[in-house]
Each structure stands twice: as C-alpha cells, then as structure tokens.
C-alpha positions in Angstrom: 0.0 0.0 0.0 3.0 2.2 0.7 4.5 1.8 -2.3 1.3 3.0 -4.2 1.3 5.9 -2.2 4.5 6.7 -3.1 4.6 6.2 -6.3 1.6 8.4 -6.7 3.1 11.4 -4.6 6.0 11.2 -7.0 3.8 11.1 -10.4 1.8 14.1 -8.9 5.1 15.9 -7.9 6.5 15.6 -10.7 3.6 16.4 -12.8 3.6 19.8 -10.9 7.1 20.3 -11.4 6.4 19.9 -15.2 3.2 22.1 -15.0 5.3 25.0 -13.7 7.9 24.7 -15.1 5.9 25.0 -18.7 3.7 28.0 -16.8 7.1 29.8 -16.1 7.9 30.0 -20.0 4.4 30.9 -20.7 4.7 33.8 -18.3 7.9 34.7 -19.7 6.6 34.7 -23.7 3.9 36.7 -22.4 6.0 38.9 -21.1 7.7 39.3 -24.0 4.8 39.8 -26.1 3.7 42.3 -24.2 7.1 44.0 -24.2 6.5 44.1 -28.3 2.5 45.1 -28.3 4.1 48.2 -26.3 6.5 48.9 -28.6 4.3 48.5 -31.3 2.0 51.1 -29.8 4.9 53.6 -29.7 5.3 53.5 -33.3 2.1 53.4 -34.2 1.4 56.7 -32.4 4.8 58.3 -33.8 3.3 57.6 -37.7 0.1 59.1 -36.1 1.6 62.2 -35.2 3.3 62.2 -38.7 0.1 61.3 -40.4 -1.3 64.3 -38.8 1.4 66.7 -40.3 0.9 65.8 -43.6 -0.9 68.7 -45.7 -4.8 67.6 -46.5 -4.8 65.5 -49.8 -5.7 68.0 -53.0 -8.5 66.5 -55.1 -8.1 64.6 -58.0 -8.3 67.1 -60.9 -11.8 66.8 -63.1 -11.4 64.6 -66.6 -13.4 65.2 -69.8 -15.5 62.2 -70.6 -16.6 61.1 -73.6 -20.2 60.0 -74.1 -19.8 56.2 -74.8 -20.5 55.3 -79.0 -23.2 53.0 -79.7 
C-alpha cells in the first residue's frame, strides 16, 4: 500500500514540477509579447503624429469624358 502511495506522490510531484515549469515559459513569452504590443503602440502613435502633419490630400483634378459610342 505504501509503495502506491509513493509512487503516486512522485507522479503528482512531478507532474507539478512539469506544469510549472511549462507555466514559467508561458509567463515569460507573455512577457515578451507584451514588451513588443508596447513597442508597437509607440510606433504606431509616432506615424500618427506624422500622419497628422501631412498637408490635406488635394482633389483629383476633373477629366473630360466622352459620351460612350453606340
């Protein structure tokens, strides 16, 4: 009965170790991935303010058209 017990505990434990140890590299990506969605943001808002420097667009100029022949 003992040695069931045992043998359990250690399955378990070392299913937890495994678990975190997997969680720990998860955090970490996330970490990083939140690290580039920030950077991202910066850029995003520096091409914004550029954006908004730009002169307004000037309209396209007015073409002559032909009536279609039948």
């Amino acid at each position: 009965m003992l040695g069931w017990v045992l043998l359990w505990t250690g399955l378990v434990l070392g299913a937890v170790a495994v678990l975190g140890a997997l969680a720990v590299g998860v955090v970490r990506r996330g970490i990083a991935v939140a690290r580039e969605l920030a950077r991202a943001g910066e850029r995003v808002g520096e091409v914004a303010a550029r954006v908004e420097q730009l002169p307004p667009p000037t309209p396209p100029t007015p073409t002559v058209l032909r009536p279609a022949r039948r």
